[in-house]
BALOBA-1460 file (C-alpha; in Angstrom, 3 decimals):
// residues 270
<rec num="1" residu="x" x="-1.383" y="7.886" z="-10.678"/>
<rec num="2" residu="x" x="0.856" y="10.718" z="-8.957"/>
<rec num="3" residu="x" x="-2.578" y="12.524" z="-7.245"/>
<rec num="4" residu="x" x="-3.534" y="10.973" z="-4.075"/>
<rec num="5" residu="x" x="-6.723" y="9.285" z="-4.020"/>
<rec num="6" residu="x" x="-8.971" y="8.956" z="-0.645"/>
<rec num="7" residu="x" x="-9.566" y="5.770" z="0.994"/>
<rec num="8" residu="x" x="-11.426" y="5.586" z="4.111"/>
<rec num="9" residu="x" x="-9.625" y="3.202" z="6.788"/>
<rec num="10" residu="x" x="-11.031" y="-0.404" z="7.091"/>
<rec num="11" residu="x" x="-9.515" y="-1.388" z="9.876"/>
<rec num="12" residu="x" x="-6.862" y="-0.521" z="12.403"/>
<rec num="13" residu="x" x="-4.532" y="-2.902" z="14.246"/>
<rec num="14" residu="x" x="-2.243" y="-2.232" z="17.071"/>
<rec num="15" residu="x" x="1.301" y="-4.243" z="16.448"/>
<rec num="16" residu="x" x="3.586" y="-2.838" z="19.551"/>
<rec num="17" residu="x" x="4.057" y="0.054" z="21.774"/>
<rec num="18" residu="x" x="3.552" y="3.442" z="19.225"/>
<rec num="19" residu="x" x="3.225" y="0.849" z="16.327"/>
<rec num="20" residu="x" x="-0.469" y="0.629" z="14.223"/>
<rec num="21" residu="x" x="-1.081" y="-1.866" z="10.790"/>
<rec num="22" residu="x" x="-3.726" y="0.752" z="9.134"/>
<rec num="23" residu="x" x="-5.921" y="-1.712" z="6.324"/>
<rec num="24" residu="x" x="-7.582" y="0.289" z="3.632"/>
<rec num="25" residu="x" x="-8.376" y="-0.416" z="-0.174"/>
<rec num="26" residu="x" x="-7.043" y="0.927" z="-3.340"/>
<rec num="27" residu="x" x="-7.608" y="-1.166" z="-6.709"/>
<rec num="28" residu="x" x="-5.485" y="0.841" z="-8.669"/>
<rec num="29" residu="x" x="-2.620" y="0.476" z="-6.175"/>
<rec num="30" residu="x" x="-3.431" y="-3.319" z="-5.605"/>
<rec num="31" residu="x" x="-3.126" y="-4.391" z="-9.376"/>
<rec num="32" residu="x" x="0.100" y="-3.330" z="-9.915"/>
<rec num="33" residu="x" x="2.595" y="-3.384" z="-6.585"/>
<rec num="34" residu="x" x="5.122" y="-5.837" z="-5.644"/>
<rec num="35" residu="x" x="6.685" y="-6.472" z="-2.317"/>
<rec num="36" residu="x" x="9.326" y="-3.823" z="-1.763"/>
<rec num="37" residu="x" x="7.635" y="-1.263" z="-3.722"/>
<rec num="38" residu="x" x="6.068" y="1.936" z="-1.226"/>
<rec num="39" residu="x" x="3.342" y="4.471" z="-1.558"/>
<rec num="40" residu="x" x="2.803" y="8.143" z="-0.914"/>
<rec num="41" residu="x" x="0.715" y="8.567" z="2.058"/>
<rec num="42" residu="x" x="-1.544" y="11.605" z="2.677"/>
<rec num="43" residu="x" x="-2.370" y="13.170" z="5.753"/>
<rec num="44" residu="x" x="-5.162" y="15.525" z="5.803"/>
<rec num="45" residu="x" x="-3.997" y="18.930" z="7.048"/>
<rec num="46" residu="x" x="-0.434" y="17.594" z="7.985"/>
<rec num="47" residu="x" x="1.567" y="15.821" z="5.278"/>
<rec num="48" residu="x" x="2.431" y="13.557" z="2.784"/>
<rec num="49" residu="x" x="5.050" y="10.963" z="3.432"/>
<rec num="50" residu="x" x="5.988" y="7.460" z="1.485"/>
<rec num="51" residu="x" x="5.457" y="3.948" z="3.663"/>
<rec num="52" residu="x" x="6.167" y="0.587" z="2.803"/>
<rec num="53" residu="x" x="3.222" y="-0.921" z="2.016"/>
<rec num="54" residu="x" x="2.844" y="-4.297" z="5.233"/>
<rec num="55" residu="x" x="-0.174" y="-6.263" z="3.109"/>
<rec num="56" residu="x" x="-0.702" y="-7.197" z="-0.255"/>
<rec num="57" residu="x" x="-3.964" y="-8.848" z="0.241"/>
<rec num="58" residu="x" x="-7.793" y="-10.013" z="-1.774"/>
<rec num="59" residu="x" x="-10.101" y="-7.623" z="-3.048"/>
<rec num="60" residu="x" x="-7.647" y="-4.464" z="-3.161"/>
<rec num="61" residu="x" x="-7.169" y="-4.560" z="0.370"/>
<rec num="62" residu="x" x="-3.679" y="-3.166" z="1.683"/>
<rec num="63" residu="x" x="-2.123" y="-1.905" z="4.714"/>
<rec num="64" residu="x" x="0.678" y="0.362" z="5.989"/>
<rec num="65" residu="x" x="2.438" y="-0.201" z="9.608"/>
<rec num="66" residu="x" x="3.803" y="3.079" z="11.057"/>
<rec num="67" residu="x" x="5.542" y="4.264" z="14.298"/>
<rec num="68" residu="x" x="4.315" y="7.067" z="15.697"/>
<rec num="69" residu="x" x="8.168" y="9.063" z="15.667"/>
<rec num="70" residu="x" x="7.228" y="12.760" z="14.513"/>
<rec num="71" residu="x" x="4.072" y="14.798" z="13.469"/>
<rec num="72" residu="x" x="2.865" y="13.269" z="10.394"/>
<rec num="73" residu="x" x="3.309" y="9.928" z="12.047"/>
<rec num="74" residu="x" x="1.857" y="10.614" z="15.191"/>
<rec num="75" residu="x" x="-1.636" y="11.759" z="13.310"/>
<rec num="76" residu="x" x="-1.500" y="8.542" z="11.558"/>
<rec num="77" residu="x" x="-1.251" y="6.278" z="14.425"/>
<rec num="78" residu="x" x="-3.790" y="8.616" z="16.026"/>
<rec num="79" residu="x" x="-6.905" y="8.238" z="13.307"/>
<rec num="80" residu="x" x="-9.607" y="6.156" z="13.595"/>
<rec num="81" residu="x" x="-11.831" y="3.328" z="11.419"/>
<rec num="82" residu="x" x="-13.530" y="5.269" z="9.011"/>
<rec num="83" residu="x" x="-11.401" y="8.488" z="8.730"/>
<rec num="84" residu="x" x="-9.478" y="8.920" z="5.008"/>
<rec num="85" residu="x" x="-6.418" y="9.386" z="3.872"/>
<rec num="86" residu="x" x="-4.957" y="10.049" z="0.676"/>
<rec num="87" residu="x" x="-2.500" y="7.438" z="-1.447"/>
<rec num="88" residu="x" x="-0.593" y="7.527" z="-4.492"/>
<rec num="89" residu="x" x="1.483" y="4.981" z="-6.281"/>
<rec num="90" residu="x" x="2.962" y="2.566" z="-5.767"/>
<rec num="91" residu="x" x="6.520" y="3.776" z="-6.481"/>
<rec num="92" residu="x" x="9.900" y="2.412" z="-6.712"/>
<rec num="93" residu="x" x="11.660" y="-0.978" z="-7.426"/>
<rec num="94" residu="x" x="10.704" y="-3.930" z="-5.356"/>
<rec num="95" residu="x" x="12.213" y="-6.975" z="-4.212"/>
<rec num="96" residu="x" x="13.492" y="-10.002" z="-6.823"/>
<rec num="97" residu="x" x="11.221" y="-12.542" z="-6.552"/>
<rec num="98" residu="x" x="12.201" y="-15.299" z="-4.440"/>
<rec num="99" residu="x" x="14.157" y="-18.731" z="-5.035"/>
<rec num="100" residu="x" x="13.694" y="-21.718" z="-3.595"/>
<rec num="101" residu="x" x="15.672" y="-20.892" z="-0.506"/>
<rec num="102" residu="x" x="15.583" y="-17.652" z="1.408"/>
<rec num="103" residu="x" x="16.283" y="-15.321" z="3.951"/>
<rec num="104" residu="x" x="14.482" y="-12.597" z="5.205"/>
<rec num="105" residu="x" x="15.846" y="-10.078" z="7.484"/>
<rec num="106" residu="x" x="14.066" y="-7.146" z="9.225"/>
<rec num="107" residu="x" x="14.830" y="-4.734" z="12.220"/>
<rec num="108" residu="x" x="11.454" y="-3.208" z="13.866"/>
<rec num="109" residu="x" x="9.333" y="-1.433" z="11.532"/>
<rec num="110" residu="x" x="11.849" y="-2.532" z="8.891"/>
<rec num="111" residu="x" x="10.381" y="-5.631" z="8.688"/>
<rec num="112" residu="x" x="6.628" y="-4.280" z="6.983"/>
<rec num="113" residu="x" x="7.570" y="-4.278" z="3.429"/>
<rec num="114" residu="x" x="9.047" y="-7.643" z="3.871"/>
<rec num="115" residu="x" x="5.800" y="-9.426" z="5.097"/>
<rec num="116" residu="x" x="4.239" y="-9.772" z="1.847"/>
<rec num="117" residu="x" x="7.250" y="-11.020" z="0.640"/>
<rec num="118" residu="x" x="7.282" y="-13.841" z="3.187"/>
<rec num="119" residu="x" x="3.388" y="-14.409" z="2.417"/>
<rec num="120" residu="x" x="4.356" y="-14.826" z="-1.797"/>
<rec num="121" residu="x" x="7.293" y="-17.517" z="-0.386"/>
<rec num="122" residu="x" x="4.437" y="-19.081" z="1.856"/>
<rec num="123" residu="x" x="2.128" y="-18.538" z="-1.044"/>
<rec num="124" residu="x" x="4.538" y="-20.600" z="-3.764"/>
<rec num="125" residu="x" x="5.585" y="-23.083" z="-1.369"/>
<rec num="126" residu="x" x="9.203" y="-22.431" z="-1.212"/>
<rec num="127" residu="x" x="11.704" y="-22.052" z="1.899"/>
<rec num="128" residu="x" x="11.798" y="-19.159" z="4.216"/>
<rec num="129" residu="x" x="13.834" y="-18.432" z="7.335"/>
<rec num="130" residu="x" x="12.626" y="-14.929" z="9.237"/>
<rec num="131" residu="x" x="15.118" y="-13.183" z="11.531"/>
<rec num="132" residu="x" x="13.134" y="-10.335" z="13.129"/>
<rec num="133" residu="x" x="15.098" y="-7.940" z="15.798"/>
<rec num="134" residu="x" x="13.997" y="-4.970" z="18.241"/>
<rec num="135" residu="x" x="14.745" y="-3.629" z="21.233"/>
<rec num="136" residu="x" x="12.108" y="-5.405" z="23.370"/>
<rec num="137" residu="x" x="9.023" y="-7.251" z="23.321"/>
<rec num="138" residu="x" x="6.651" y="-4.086" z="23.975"/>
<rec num="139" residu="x" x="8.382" y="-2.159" z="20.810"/>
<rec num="140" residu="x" x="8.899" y="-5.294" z="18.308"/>
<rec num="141" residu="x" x="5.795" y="-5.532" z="15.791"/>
<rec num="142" residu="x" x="4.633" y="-8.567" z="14.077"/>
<rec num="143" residu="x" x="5.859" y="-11.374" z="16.525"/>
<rec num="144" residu="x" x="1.921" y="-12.536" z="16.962"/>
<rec num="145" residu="x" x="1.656" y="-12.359" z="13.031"/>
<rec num="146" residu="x" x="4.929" y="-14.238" z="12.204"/>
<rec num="147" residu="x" x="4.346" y="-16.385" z="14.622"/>
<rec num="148" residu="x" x="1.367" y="-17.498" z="13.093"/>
<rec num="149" residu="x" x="2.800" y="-17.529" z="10.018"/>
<rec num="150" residu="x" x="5.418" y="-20.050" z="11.038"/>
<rec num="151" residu="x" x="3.543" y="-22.037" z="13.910"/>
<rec num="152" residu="x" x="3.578" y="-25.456" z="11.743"/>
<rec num="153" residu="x" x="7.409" y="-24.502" z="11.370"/>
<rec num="154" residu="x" x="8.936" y="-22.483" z="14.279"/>
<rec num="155" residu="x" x="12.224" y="-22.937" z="13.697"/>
<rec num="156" residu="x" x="11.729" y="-20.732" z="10.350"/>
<rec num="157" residu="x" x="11.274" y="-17.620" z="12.543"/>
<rec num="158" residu="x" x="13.683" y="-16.421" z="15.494"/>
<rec num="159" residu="x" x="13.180" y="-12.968" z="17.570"/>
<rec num="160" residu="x" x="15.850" y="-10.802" z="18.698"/>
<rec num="161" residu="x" x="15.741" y="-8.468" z="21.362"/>
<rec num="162" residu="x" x="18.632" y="-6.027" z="22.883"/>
<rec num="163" residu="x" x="16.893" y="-6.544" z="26.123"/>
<rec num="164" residu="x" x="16.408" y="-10.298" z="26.078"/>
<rec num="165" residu="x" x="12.413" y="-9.516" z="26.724"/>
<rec num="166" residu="x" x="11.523" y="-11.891" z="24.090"/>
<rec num="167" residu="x" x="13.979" y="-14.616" z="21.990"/>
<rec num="168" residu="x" x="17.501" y="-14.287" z="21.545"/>
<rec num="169" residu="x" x="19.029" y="-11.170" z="23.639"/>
<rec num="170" residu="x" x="21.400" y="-9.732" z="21.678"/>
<rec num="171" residu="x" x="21.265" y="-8.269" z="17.942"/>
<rec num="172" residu="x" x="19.790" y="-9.823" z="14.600"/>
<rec num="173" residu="x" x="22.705" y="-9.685" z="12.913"/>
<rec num="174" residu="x" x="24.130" y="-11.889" z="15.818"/>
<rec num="175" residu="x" x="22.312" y="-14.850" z="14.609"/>
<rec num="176" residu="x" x="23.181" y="-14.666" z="10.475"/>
<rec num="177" residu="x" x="26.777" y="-16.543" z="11.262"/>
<rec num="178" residu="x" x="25.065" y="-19.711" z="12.458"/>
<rec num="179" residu="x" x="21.670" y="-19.713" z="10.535"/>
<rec num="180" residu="x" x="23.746" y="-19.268" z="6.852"/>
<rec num="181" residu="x" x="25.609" y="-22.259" z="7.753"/>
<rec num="182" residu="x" x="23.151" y="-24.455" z="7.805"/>
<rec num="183" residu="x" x="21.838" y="-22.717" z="4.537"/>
<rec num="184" residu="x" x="22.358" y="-22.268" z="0.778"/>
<rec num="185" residu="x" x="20.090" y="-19.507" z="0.276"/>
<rec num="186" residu="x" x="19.329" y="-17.777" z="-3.403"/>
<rec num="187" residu="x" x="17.882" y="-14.837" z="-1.519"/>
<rec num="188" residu="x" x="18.505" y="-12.843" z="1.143"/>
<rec num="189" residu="x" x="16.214" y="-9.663" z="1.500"/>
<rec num="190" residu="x" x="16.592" y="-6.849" z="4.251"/>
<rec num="191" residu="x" x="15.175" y="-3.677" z="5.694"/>
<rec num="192" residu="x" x="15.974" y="-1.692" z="9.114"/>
<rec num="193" residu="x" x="18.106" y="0.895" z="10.957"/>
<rec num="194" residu="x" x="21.095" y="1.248" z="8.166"/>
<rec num="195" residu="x" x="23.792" y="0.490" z="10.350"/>
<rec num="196" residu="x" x="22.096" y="-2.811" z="10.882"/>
<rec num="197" residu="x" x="21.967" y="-3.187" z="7.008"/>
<rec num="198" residu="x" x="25.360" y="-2.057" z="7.175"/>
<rec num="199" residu="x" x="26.284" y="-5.115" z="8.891"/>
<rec num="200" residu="x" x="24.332" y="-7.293" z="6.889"/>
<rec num="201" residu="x" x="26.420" y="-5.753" z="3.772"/>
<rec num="202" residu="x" x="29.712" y="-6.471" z="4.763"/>
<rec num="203" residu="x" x="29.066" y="-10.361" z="5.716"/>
<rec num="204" residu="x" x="27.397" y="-10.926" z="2.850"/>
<rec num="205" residu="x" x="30.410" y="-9.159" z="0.864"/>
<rec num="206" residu="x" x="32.516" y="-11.746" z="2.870"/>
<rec num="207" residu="x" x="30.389" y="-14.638" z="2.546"/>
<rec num="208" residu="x" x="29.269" y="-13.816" z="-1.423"/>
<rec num="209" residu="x" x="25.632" y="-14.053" z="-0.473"/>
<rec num="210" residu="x" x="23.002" y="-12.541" z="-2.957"/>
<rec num="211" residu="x" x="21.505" y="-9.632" z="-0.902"/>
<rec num="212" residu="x" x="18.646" y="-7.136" z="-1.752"/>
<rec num="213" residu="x" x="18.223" y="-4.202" z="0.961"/>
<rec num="214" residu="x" x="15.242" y="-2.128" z="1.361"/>
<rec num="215" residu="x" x="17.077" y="1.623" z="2.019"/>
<rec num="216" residu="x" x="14.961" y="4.365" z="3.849"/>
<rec num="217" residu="x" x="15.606" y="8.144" z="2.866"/>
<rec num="218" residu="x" x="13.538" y="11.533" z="2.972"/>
<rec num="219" residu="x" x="11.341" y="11.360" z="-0.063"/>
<rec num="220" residu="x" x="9.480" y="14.378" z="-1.288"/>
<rec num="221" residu="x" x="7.941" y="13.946" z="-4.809"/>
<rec num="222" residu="x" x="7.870" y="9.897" z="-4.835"/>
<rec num="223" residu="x" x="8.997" y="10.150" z="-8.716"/>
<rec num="224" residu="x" x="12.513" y="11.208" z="-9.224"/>
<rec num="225" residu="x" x="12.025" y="14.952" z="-9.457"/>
<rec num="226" residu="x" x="13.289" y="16.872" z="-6.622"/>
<rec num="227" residu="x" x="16.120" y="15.156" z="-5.721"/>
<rec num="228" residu="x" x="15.608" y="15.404" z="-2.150"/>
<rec num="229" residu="x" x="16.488" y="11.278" z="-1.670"/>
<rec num="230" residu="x" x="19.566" y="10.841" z="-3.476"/>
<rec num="231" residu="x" x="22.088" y="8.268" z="-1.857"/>
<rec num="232" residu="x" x="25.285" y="8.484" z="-4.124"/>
<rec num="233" residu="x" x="24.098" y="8.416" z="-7.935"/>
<rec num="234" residu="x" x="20.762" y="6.597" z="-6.619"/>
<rec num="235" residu="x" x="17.435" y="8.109" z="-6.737"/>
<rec num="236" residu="x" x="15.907" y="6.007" z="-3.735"/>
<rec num="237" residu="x" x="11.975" y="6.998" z="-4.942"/>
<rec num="238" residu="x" x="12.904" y="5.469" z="-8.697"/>
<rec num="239" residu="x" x="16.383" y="2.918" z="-8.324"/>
<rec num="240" residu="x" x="15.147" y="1.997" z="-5.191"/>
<rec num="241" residu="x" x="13.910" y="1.512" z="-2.452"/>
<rec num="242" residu="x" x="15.545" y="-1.917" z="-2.750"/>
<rec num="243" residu="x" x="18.887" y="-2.036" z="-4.002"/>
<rec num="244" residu="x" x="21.240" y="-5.094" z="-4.665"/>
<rec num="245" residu="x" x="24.615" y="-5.806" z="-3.465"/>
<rec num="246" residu="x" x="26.559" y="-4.677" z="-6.628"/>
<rec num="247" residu="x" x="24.401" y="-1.547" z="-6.824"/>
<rec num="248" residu="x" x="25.410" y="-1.108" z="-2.377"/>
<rec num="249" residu="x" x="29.132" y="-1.337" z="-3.578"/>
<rec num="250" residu="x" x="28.749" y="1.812" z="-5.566"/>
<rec num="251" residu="x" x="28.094" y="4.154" z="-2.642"/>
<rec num="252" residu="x" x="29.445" y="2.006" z="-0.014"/>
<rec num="253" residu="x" x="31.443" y="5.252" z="1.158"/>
<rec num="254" residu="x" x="28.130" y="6.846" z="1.913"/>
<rec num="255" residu="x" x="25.901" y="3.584" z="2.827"/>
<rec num="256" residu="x" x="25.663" y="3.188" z="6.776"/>
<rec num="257" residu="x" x="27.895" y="6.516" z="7.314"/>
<rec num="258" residu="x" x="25.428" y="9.313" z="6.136"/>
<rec num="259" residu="x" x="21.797" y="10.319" z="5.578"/>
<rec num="260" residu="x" x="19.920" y="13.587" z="4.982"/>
<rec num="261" residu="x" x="17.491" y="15.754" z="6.783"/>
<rec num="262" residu="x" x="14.192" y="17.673" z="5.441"/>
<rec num="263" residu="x" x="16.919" y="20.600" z="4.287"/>
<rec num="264" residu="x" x="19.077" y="18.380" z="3.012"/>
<rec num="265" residu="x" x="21.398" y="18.287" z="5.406"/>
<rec num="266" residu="x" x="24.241" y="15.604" z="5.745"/>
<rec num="267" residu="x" x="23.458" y="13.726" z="9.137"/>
<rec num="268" residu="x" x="25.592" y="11.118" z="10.381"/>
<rec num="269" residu="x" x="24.106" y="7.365" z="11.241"/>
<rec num="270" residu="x" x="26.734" y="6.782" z="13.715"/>
């Protein structure tokens, strides 16, 4: 389980400006994950980092969506069909499963471990409302997917950008005030920039809504070792990545304020 195995890539598909969905296969991955839950990605010759994991799909087939941001990331987005790479896992808690009503939230690339949760709600037949936000149309991934997803229902799926380039110009979180009111959701899931979470948080503190948030930190060993991801008395590789609202209370002094670096330095989000 914890040494990476190689997969050669199946396919390769290009989602927005510096974003790829890379589609490979891994049975021993595939049998056990659950939306929410990540995997340690190898890199030959550069690194090993953890990604969400953006499809769940038949015959062991999965996929991870990166953004080309730094080195390890960059050679990902810049292999080919047929190179390898190495995966581990899967790791981590994953999302609740979903009720009959629910909301899911994500911000950019925040939003690839929340597509096969939208697929299982499609899947079991139950409501789902999408609020997907970026900073333009050229840099937001998965609006030709969703939209698909949703074509026989539109108004299930709305697009922010900052820009106005595509959807709704403003913010995502500028939309939750008038889509929970027309709502009684069981669920609300998240993942994106933490200040964005942030702001998710605090409404849903105000408006007592049940909300699960997928939280992004630098993750070394994948299995609660090092300590290199700790948020507050959280282990994100083994508590999280998701986290629920009661757990977010707990280090809601350190939650949207700070993160850490490779060194394990305190950096601010603000």
């Amino acid at each position: 389980m914890h040494t990476p195995r190689v997969c050669k890539i199946l396919k390769i598909e290009s989602e927005a400006e510096n974003i790829k969905t890379i589609y490979f296969k891994d049975r021993r991955i595939s049998r056990r994950i659950v939306p929410g839950q990540f995997i340690m990605v190898w890199i030959p010759g550069v690194d090993e980092i953890p990604m969400g994991v953006s499809h769940i799909g038949l015959n062991s087939e999965l996929a991870i969506t990166v953004e080309a941001v730094g080195e390890a990331t960059e050679r990902l987005c810049s292999l080919k069909e047929g190179d390898v790479i190495g995966v581990r896992g899967p790791y981590g808690r994953g999302f609740s499963n979903p009720g009959l009503n629910n909301l899911v939230i994500g911000g950019g690339t925040g939003m690839a471990p929340l597509i096969p949760l939208i697929e299982l709600c499609v899947r079991e037949g139950v409501k789902v409302n999408v609020l997907l936000g970026g900073r333009s149309l050229n840099r937001t991934p998965f609006i030709e997917k969703l939209s698909s997803i949703f074509k026989s229902t539109p108004s299930s799926f709305r697009v922010t950008t900052e820009d106005g380039s595509y959807g709704y110009r403003g913010l995502v979180t500028d939309l939750l005030e008038e889509i929970v009111l027309k709502n009684n959701f069981e669920r609300v899931y998240a993942c994106g920039p933490e200040l964005m979470l942030r702001k998710i948080y605090e409404y849903s503190i105000e408006r007592k809504l049940p909300l699960e948030v997928s939280l992004e930190r630098y993750i070394k060993c994948g299995v609660g070792v090092c300590g290199s991801c700790y948020i507050g008395p959280y282990r994100v590789c083994v508590e999280g990545p998701v986290f629920k609202i009661n757990e977010l209370e707990k280090i809601r002094d350190v939650f949207g304020e700070w993160t850490r670096d490779a060194a394990g330095r305190l950096i601010s989000l603000k």
